[in-house]
VEXDOLUM-977298 format. One line per field, with one value per residue: y, z negated, x negated of N, C-alpha, C in turn. Coordinates in steps of 0.2 Angstrom, whole numbers, plus 5000, padded with zeros to 4 digits. Last residue first. Layout:
N
nc2 <- (Y	...)
nc3 <- (Z	...)
nc1 <- (X	...)
cac2 <- (Y	...)
cac3 <- (Z	...)
cac1 <- (X	...)
cc2 <- (Y	...)
cc3 <- (Z	...)
cc1 <- (X	...)
//
This chain:
337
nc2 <- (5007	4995	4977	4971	4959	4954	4958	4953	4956	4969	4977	4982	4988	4999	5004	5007	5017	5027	5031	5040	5045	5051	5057	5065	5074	5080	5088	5097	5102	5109	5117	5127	5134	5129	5120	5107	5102	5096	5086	5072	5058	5043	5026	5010	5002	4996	4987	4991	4984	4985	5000	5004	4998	5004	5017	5016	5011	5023	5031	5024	5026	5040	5048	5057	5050	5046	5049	5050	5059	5071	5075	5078	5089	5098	5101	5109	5118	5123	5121	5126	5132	5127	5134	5134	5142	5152	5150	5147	5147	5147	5143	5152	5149	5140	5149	5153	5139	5135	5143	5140	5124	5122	5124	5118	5105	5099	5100	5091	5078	5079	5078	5065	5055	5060	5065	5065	5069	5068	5068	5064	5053	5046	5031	5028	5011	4999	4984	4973	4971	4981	4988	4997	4994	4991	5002	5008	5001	5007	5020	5017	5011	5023	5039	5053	5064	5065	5053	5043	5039	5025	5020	5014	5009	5015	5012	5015	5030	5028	5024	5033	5043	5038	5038	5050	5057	5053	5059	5046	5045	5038	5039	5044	5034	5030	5040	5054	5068	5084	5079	5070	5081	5082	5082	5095	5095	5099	5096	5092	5084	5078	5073	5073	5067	5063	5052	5043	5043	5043	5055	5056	5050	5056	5068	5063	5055	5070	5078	5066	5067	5081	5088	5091	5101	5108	5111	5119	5130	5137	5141	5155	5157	5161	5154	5144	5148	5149	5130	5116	5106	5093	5082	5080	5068	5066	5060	5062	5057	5053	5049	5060	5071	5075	5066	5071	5087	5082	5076	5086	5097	5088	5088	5100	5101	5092	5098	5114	5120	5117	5103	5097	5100	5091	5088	5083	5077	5072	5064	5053	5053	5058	5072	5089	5101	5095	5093	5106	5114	5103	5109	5118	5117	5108	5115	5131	5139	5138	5140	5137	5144	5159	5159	5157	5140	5127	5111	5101	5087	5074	5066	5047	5040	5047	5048	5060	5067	5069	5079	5089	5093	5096	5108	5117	5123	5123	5136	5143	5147	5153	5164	5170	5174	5178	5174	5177	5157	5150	5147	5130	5118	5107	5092	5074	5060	5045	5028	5010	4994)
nc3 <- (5037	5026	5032	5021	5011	5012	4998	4982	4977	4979	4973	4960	4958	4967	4958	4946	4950	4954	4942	4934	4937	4950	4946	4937	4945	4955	4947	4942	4954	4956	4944	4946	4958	4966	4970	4974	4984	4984	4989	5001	5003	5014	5014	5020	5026	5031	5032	5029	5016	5009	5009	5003	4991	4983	4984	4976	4963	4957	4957	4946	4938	4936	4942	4957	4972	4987	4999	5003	4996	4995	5010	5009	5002	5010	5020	5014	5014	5026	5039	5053	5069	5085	5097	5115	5127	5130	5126	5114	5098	5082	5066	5055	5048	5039	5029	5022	5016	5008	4997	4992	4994	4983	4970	4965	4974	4964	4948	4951	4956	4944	4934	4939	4935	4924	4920	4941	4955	4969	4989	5005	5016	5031	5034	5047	5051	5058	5064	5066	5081	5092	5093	5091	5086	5074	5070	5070	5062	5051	5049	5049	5037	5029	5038	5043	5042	5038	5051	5054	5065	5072	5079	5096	5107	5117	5120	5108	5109	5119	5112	5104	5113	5115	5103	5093	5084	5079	5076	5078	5072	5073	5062	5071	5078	5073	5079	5085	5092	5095	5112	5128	5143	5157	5174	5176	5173	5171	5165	5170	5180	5179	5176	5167	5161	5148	5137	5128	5118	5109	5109	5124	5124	5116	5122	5135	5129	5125	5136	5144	5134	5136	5147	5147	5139	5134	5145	5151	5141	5137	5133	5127	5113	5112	5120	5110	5100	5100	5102	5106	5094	5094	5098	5084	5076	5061	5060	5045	5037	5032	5035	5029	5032	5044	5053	5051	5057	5072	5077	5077	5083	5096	5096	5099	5111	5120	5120	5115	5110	5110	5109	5098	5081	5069	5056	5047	5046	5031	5020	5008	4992	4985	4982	4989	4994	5007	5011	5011	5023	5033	5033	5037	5050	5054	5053	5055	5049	5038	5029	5034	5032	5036	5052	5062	5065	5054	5049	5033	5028	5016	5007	5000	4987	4971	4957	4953	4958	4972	4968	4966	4977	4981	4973	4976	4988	4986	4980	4991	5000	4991	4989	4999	5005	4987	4982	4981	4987	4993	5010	5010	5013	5012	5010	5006	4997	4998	4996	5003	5000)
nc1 <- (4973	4972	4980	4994	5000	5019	5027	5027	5017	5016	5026	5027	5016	5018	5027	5021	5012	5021	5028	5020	5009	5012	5022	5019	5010	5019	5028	5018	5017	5031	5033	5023	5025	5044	5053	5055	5048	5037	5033	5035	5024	5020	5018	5015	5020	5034	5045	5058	5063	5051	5051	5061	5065	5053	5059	5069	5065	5056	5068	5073	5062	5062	5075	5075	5074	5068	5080	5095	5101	5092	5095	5108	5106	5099	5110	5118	5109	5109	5113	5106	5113	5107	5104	5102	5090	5083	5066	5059	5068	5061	5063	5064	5074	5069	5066	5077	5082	5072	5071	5084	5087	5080	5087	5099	5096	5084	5091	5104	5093	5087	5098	5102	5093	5083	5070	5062	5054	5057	5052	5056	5043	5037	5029	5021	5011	5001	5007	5013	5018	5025	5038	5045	5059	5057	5054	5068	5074	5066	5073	5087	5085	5082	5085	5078	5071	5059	5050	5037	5024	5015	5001	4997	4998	5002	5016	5020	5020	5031	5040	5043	5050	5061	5066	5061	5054	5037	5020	5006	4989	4973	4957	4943	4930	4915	4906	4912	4901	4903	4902	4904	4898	4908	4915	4926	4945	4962	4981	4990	4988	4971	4956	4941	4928	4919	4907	4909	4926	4938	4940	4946	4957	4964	4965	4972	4984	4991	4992	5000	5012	5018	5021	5035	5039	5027	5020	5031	5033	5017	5003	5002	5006	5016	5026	5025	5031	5042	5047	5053	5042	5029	5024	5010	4999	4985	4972	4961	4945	4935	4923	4915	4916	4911	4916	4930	4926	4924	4933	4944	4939	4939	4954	4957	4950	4955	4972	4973	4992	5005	5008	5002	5000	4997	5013	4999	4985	4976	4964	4958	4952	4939	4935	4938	4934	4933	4947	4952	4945	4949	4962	4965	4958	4972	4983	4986	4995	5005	5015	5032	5045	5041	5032	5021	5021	5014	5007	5007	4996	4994	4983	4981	4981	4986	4981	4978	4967	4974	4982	4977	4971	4986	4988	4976	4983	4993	4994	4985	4994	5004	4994	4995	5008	5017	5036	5047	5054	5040	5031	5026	5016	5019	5012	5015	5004	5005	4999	4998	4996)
cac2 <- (5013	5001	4978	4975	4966	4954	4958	4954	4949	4965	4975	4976	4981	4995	5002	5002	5009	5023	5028	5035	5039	5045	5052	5061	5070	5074	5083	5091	5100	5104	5112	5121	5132	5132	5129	5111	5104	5103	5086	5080	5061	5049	5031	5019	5003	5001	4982	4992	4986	4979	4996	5007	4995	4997	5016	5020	5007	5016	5033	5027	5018	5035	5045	5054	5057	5046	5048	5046	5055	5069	5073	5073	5085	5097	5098	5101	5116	5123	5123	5121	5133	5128	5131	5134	5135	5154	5152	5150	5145	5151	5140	5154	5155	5137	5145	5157	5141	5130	5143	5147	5129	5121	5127	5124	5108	5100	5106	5098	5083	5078	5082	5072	5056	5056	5063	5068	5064	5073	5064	5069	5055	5052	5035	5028	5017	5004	4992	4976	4969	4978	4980	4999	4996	4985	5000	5011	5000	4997	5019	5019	5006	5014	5034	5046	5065	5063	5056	5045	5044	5031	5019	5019	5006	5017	5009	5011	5026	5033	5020	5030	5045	5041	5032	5049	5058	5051	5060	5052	5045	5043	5037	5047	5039	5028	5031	5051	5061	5081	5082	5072	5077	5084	5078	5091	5097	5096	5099	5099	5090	5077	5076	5076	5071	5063	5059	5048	5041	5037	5054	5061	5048	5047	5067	5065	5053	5061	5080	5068	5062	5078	5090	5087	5097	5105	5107	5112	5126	5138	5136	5154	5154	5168	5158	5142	5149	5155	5139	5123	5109	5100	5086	5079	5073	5065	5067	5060	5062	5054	5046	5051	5068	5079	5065	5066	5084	5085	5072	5079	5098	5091	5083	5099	5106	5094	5093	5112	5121	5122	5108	5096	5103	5093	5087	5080	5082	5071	5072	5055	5055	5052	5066	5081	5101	5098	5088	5102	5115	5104	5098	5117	5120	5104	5110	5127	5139	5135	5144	5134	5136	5156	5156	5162	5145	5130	5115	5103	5095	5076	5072	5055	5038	5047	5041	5057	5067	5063	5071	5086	5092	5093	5102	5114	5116	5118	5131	5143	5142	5147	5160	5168	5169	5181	5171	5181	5167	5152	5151	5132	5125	5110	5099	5079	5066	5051	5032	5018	5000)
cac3 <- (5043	5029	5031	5029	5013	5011	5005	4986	4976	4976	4980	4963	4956	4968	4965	4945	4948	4961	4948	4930	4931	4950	4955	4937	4939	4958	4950	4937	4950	4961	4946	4941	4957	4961	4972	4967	4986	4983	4982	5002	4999	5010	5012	5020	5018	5030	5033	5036	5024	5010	5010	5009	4994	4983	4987	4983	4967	4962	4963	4951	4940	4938	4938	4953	4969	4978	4998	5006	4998	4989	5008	5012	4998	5003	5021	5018	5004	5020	5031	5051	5062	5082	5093	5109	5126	5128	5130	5118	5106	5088	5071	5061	5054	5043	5031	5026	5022	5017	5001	4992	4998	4988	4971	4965	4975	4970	4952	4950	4962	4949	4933	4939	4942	4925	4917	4933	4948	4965	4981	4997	5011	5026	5032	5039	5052	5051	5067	5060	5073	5090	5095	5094	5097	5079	5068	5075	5071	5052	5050	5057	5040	5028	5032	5045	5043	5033	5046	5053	5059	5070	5073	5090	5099	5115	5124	5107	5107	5123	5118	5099	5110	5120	5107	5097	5083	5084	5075	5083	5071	5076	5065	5067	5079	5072	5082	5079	5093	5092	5106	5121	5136	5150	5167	5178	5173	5175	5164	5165	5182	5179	5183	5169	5165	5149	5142	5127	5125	5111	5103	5121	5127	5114	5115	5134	5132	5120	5130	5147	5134	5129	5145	5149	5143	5128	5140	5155	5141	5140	5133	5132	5117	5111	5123	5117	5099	5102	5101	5111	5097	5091	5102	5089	5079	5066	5063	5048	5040	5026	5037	5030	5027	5038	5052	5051	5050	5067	5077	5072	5078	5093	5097	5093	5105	5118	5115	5122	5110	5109	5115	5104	5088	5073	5063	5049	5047	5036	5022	5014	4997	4987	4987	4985	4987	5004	5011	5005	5015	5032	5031	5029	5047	5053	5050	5059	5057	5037	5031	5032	5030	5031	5047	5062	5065	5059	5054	5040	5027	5021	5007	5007	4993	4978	4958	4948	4951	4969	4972	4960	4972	4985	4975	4970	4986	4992	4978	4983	5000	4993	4984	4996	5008	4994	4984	4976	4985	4992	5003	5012	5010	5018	5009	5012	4996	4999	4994	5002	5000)
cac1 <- (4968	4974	4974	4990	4995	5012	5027	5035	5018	5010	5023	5032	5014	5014	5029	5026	5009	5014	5029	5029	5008	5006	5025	5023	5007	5013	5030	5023	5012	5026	5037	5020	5018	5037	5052	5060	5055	5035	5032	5034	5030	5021	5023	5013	5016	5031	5040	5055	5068	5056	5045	5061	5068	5054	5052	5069	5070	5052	5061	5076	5065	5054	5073	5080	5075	5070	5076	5090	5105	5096	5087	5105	5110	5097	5104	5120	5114	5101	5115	5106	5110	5114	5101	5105	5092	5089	5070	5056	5070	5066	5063	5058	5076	5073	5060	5075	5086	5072	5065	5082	5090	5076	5080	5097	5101	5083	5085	5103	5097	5083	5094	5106	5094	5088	5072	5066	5055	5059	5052	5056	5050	5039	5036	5020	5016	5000	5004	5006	5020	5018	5034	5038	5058	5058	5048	5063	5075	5066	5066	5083	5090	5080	5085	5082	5078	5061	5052	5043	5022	5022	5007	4996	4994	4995	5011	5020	5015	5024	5037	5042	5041	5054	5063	5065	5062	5041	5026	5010	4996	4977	4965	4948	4936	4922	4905	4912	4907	4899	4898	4908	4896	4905	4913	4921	4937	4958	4973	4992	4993	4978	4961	4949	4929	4924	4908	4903	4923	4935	4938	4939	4951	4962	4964	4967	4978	4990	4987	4994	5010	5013	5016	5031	5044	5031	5019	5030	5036	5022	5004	5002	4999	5010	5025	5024	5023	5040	5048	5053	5047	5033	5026	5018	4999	4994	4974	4966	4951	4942	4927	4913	4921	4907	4909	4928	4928	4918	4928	4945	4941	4932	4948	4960	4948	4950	4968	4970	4983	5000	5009	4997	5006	4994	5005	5005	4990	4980	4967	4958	4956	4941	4929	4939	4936	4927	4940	4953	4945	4943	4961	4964	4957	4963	4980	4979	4995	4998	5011	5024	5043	5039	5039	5030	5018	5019	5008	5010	4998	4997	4985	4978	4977	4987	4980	4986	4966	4968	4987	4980	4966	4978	4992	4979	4976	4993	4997	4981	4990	5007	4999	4989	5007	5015	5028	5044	5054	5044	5030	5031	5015	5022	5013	5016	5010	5001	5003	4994	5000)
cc2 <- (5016	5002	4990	4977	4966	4960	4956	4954	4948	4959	4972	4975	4977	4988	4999	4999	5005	5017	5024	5031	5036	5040	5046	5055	5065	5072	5076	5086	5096	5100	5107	5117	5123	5128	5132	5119	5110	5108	5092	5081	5067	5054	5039	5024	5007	5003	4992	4990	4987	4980	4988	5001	4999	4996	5008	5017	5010	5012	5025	5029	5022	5030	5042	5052	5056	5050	5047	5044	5050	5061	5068	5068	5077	5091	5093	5096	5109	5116	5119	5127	5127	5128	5133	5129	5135	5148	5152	5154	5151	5149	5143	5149	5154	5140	5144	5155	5147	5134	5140	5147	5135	5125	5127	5129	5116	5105	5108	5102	5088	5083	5083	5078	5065	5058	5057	5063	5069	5068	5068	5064	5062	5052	5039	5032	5019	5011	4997	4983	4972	4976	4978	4992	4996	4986	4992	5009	5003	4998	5010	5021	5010	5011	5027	5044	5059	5063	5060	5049	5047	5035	5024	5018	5008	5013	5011	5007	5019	5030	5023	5024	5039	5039	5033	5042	5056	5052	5059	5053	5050	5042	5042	5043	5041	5033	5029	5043	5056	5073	5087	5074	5078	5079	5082	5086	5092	5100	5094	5101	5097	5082	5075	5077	5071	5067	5056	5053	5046	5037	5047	5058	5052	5046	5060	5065	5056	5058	5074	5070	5062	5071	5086	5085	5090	5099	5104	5108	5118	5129	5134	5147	5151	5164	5162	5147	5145	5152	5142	5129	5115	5102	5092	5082	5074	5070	5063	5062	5057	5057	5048	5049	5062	5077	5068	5063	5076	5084	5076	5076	5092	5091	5083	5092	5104	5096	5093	5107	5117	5125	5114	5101	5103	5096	5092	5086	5080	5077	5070	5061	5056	5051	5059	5078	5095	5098	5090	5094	5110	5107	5099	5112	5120	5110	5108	5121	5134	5135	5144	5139	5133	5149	5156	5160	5150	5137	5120	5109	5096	5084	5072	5061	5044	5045	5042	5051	5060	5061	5068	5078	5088	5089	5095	5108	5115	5115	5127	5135	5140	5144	5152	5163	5165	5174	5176	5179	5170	5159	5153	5141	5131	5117	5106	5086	5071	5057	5040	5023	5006)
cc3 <- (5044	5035	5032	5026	5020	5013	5005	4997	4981	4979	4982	4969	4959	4965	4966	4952	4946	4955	4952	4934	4932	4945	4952	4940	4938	4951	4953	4941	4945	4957	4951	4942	4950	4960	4968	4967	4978	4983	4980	4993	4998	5008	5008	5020	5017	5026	5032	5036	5028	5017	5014	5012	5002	4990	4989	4985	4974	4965	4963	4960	4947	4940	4937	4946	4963	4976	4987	5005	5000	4988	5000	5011	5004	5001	5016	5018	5008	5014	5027	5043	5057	5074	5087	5105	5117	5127	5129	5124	5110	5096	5077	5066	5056	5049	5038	5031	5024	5019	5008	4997	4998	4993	4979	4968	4976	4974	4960	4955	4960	4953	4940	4937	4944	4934	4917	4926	4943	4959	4975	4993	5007	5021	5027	5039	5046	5053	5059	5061	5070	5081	5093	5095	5098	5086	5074	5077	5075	5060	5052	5055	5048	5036	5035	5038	5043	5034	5042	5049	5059	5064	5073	5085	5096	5111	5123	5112	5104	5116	5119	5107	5105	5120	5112	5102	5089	5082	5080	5080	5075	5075	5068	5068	5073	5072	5078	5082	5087	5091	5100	5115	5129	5146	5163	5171	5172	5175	5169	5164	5176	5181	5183	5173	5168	5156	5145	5131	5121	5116	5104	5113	5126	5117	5116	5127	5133	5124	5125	5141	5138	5130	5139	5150	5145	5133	5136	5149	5144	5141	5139	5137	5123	5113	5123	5122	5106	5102	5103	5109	5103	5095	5102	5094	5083	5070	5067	5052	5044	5029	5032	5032	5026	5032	5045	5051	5049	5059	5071	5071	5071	5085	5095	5092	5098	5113	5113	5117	5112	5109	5114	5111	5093	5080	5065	5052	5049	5039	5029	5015	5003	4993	4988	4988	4983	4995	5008	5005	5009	5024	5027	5027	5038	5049	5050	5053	5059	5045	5034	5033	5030	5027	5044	5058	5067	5060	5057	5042	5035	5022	5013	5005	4996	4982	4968	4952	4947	4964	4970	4961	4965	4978	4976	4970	4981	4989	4982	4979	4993	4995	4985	4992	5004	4999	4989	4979	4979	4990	5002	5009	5013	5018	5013	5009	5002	4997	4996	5001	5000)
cc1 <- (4969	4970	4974	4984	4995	5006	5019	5034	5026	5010	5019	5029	5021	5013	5023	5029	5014	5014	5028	5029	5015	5007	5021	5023	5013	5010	5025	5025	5015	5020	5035	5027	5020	5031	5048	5057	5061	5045	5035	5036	5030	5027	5020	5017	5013	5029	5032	5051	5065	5058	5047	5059	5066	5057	5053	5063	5069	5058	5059	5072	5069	5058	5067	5074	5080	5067	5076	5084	5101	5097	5089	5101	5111	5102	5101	5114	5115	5103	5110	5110	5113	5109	5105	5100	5096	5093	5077	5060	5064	5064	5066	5058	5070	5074	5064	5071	5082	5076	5067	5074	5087	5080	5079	5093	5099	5089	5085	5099	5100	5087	5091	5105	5097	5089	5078	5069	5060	5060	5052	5055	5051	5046	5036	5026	5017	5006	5004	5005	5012	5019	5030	5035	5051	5057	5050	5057	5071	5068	5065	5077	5089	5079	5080	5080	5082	5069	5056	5045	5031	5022	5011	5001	4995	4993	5003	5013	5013	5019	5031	5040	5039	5048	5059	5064	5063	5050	5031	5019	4999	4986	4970	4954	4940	4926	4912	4911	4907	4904	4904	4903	4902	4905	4908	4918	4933	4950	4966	4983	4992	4985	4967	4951	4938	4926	4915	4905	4915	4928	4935	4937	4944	4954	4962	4964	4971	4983	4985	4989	5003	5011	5012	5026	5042	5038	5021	5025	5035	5027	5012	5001	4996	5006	5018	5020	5021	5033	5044	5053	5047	5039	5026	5018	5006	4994	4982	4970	4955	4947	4934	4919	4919	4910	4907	4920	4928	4921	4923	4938	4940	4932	4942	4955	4950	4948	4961	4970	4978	4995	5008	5001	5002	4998	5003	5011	4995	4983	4968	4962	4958	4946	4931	4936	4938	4929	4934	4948	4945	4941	4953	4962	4956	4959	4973	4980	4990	4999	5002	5022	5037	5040	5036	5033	5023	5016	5011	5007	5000	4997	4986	4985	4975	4979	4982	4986	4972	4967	4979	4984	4970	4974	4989	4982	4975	4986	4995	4987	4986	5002	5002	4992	4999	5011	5026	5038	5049	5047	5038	5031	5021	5019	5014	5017	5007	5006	4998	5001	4996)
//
């Protein structure tokens, strides 16, 4: 099993953006300390649902501020910005980590960030399975030369090259993309919108049995269950519903508004949230259902520096070693990556 916790560095209210990242590596530094395997961190940009524009960037900060841990992104937005580069990015932090990085990566969406980087729609319409390859093929190769629709150049030395690549994870909402890396080998990186019973169907479409996929959840320990979704209830709509408005249409294509409070009670509904027994029943039964022994956990949902931090000391001591000792003897091991 490997456990992680997901950081969105979201800034909540009354927060300026210092603050939310000063929370993240804190956060960071305190998922090693309480027993967590890797540290997930998101990517946005224009929003105050994350503040963090450059994953690898921060991957590179918190791999320096810890020594055991892997660091992850979750994800990397390949319709924005050359994969080579994103490539480079992975191959150098992973030699300067010994091997501690991690580089998921998605489609992302049709916003504005198409436009400021002048990236533009074809990449995000059709454009991500050519940037997947090339990416693969630059972190796997000594030299590399390119000829395809979205991007074309003479051969070049890969520098600096990792002799073992950096795992690669591709976030998947869709069977499209849950075939585009099935045909790669690659593992799934699912998340927190679907339950049980459509992370397991999705893990049946990609075929490859063993493949190391990982599934996102909330997690909100508490005293009782009713306390948990209280807090979550009160807290999280104040920070996800303004976060929510930075998602904006590069073009005039709809986009109907989510309800922050519907949402919230959802997330309530499908992940654990709740009790220490309560949480490991949630995990227990994920695991079981879809054969997925990699589970990270977004920690940050109750809207505060030290409500976050209470949370990852909790997950570590009430939780991680009673889910792990039920799974010991109930599935079998996978070898990680």
């Amino acid at each position: 099993m490997r456990f992680g916790i997901f950081l969105l560095t979201a800034r909540f209210p009354h927060q300026d953006d210092a603050a939310a990242l000063a929370r993240t590596v804190e956060a960071a530094v305190a998922a090693e300390r309480s027993g967590f395997d890797d540290v997930w961190l998101a990517e946005h940009h224009f929003m105050t649902y994350g503040v963090v524009p450059s994953a690898t960037v921060l991957a590179g900060h918190v791999l320096a501020l810890t020594r055991r841990v892997h660091v992850g992104t979750a994800v990397s937005v390949l319709s924005n910005q050359h994969p080579v580069a994103l490539a480079e990015q992975a191959a150098l932090l992973s030699l300067l980590s010994g091997g501690r990085f991690r580089l998921g990566v998605g489609r992302g969406g049709p916003w504005r960030d198409l436009e400021v980087f002048g990236t533009g729609l074809s990449r995000y319409d059709g454009g991500f399975a050519e940037s997947l390859d090339l990416l693969l093929e630059w972190l796997r190769s000594d030299r590399v030369a390119w000829e395809g629709e979205q991007f074309q150049f003479r051969e070049v030395p890969v520098v600096p090259r990792a002799p073992v690549p950096p795992p690669v994870a591709v976030a998947c909402t869709s069977p499209a993309t849950e075939a585009l890396a099935a045909e790669r080998g690659l593992p799934m990186l699912l998340g927190m919108h679907i339950g049980a019973e459509e992370k397991a169907a999705a893990v049946a479409r990609h075929g490859r049995p063993g493949t190391p996929h990982i599934s996102t959840h909330l997690a909100q320990v508490a005293d009782t269950r009713e306390e948990a979704v209280t807090t979550l209830l009160d807290e999280m709509p104040r920070w996800l519903g303004p976060g929510l408005e930075g998602y904006v249409p590069v073009d005039d294509r709809p986009r109907p508004p989510r309800d922050a409070l519907a949402y919230t009670r959802q997330m309530c509904d499908l992940h654990p949230v709740g009790s220490p027994d309560d949480c490991v029943e949630s995990l227990v039964t994920t695991v079981e259902r879809t054969g997925i022994r990699h589970l990270i956990l977004l920690v940050e949902a109750a809207g505060s520096h030290d409500a976050t931090l209470e949370n990852i000391t909790r997950l570590g001591a009430e939780v991680l070693p009673k889910v792990r000792a039920a799974l010991t003897t109930s599935t079998p091991q996978e070898d990680p990556v």
